[in-house]
N, C-alpha and C positions, 0 to 999 in steps of 0.2 A: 552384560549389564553395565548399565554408566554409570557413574557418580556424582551426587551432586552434591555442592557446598549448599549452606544456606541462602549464602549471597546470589548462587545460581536460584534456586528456591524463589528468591525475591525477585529478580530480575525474570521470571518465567510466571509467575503468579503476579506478582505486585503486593504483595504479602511482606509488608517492611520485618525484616532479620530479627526486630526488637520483638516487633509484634508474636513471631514463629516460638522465641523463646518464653515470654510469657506464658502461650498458650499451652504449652507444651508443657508447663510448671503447673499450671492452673488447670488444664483442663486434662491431662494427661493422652492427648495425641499421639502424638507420633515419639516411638524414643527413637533416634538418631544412632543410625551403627559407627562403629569406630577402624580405624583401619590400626594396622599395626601398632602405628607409631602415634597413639591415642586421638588422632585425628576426625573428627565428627564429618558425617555424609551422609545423603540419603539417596534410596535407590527409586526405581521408576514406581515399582507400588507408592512410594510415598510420594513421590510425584504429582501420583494422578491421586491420590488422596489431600495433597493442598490445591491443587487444579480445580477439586469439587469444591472446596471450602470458600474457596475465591469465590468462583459460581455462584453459591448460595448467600455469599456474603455480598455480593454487585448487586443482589436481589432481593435486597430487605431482611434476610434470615439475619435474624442477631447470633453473635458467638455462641449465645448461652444455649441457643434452640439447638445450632448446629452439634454441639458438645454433646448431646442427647440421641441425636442421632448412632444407628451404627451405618457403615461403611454403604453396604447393600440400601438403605435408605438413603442414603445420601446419592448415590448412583441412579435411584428411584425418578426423586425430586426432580435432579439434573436433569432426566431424559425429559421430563414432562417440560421442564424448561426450555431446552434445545428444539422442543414441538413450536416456541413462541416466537416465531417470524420479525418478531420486534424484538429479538433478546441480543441483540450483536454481541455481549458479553461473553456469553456461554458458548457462541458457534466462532467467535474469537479463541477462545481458550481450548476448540476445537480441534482446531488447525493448526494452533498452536501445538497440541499433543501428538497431531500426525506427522506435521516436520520432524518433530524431536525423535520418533521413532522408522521416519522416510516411509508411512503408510501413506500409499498412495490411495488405496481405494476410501478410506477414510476422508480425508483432503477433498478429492473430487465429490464424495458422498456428499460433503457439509457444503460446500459451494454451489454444488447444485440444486440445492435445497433453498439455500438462500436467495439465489437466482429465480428461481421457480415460485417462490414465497414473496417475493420482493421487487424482481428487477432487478437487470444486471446495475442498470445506473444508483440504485440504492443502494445496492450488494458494493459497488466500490464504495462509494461514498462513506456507509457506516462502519463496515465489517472490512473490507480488503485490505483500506490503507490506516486503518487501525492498527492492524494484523498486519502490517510491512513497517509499522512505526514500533512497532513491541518487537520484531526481528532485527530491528534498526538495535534497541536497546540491548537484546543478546548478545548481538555479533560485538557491540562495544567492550560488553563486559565478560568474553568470552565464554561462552552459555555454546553457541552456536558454531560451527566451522561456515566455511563459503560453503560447502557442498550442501549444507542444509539453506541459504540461503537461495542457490540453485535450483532445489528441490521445488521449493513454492512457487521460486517467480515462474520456472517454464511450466508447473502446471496451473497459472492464473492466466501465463500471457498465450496458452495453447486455448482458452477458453476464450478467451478475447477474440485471438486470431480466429476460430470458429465463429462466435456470433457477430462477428463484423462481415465476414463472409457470407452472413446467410442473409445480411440486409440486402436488398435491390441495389444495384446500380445505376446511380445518377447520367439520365442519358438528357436532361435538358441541358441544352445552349446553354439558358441562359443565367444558369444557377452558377452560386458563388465558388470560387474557386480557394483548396486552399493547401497551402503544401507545409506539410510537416516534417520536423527531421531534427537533432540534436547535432552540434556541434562540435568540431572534435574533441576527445579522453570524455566525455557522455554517452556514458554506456547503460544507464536507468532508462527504461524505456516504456514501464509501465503507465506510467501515467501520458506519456505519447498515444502512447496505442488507446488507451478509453478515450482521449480528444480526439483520436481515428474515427473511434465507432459515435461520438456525439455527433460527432460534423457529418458523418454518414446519414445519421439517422435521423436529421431535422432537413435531410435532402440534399445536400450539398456536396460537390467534387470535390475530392480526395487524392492528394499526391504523397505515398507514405515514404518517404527516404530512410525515417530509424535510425538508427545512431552512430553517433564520428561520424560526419558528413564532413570534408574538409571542408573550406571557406569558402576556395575557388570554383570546385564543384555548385556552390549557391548561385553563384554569378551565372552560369551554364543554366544552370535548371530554371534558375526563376525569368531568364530572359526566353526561354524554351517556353514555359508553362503560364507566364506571364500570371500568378498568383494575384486573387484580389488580400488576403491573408497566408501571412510565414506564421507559421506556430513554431515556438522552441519551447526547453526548461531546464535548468541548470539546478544541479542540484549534486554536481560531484565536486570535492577541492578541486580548485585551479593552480596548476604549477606559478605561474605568475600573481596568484590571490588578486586579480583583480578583473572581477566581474563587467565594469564600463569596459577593459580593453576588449575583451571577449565580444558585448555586444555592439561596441562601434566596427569589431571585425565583419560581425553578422549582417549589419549595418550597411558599410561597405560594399559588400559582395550582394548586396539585393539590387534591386532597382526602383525602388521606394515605395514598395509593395508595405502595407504595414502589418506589422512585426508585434504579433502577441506572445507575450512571455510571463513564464512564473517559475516556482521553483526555490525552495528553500536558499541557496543564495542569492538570489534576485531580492527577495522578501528582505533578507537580512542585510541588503547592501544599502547603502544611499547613490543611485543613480542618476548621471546626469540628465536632465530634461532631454529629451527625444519628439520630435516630431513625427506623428505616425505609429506611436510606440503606444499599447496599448501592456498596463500592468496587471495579472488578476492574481488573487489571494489565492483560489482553492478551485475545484473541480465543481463547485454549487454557481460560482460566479465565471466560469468557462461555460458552462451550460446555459444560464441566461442571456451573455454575450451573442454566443451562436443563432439563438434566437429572438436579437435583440434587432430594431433596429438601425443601429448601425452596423449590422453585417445586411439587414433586408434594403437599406438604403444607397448600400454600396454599388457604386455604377464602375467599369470599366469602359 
């Protein structure tokens, strides 16, 4: 059985610390077990009892309703929630719950649901990288080990790597070419792989390299593959902290194919002007690029 602090409690719900102790005065919740050394912690039952509260509470349910509830009601609600394909909250908080315990069937249960219910392109866009932005927030605040981080991405990027595979292969000439791949010590790959399956799926050639590609290696492939679009995203520290030297390297090694980029350092950097360099905020504006034209206009 694990332990958790408050803080872990907030950082797993979003239930501010403050918030946990009021309630819990006011509405008599949860009491908090002590460890030896008078040490407050809660255990997984209470876990998944602010889990729900959260739930209920992203969902209009005011404190006062929820206080009213017992437990088995509260579980009740939730499911019927979880039934609402438009809930990203609840099937967040889902996958949330299966990481923390490495249930798999769980995990794959909730994602398939949402896939099924939504589309995968919707499934990332509201729910996936939500739910990799809230594991972002664990792993910070020690909530999470790597192995739980592990846990998720390969059974998101095993469902990716399947439904890209089940799309057709582009066997027209004269469709647009585009090779993808991350640059060396970029080892985040998920959001590669869904620009995999876009660019697949609006009919286009796909060259997937995946990640730490070194430099010179780019020079090789793109003069090989002659790319009409390089896809990258940087989103891990650089040993140098500097993002321009990174993509004047990527830069360099192409052959003036252009170069779409994004990625939390990218976003957060101020970049030198680029010719050919194409910047996008998020995966809603990679998906309109793709079928935009300036990629339908693109001649080689």
């Amino acid at each position: 059985m694990r332990k958790f602090s408050i803080s872990d409690i907030e950082a797993i719900t979003g239930i501010k610390a403050h918030t946990i102790r009021i309630w819990e005065q006011r509405y008599d919740f949860v009491v908090p077990k002590r460890t030896e050394t008078n040490i407050r912690y809660y255990d997984d039952k209470d876990l998944c009892f602010f889990l729900n509260i959260s739930n209920l509470s992203e969902n209009g349910y005011k404190i006062s309703e929820i206080a009213k509830m017992s437990a088995q009601e509260m579980v009740s609600v939730v499911s019927l929630l979880s039934a609402d394909s438009c809930n990203p909250c609840v099937h967040i908080n889902a996958l949330t719950d299966a990481t923390l315990h490495f249930n798999e069937a769980k995990f794959l249960g909730t994602l398939a649901y949402c896939i099924d219910a939504k589309g995968l392109e919707q499934t990332m866009q509201e729910t996936i990288f939500a739910f990799m932005r809230k594991m972002g927030v664990m792993w910070q605040t020690g909530v999470i080990t790597p192995a739980h981080e592990h846990f998720s991405t390969d059974l998101i990027k095993r469902k990716l790597i399947c439904t890209i595979d089940s799309l057709p292969d582009c066997d027209d000439l004269q469709a647009k070419r585009f090779l993808l791949f991350l640059p060396s010590t970029e080892t985040h790959e998920l959001g590669l792989l869904f620009a995999h399956y876009i660019v697949k799926s609006y009919g286009h050639q796909v060259l997937y390299l995946g990640q730490s590609i070194p430099y010179e290696d780019l020079d090789v492939v793109s003069q090989a593959y002659q790319p009409d679009f390089c896809i990258t995203c940087l989103t891990s520290v650089l040993i140098d902290n500097d993002v321009n030297n990174v993509i004047d390297k990527i830069v360099e090694n192409l052959h003036g194919q252009k170069l779409v980029i994004s990625g939390p350092l990218v976003l957060n950097s101020t970049l030198h002007p680029r010719k050919n360099m194409f910047i996008l905020k998020n995966l809603i504006e990679f998906s309109e690029f793709v079928n935009s034209k300036i990629v339908a206009h693109e001649y080689r």
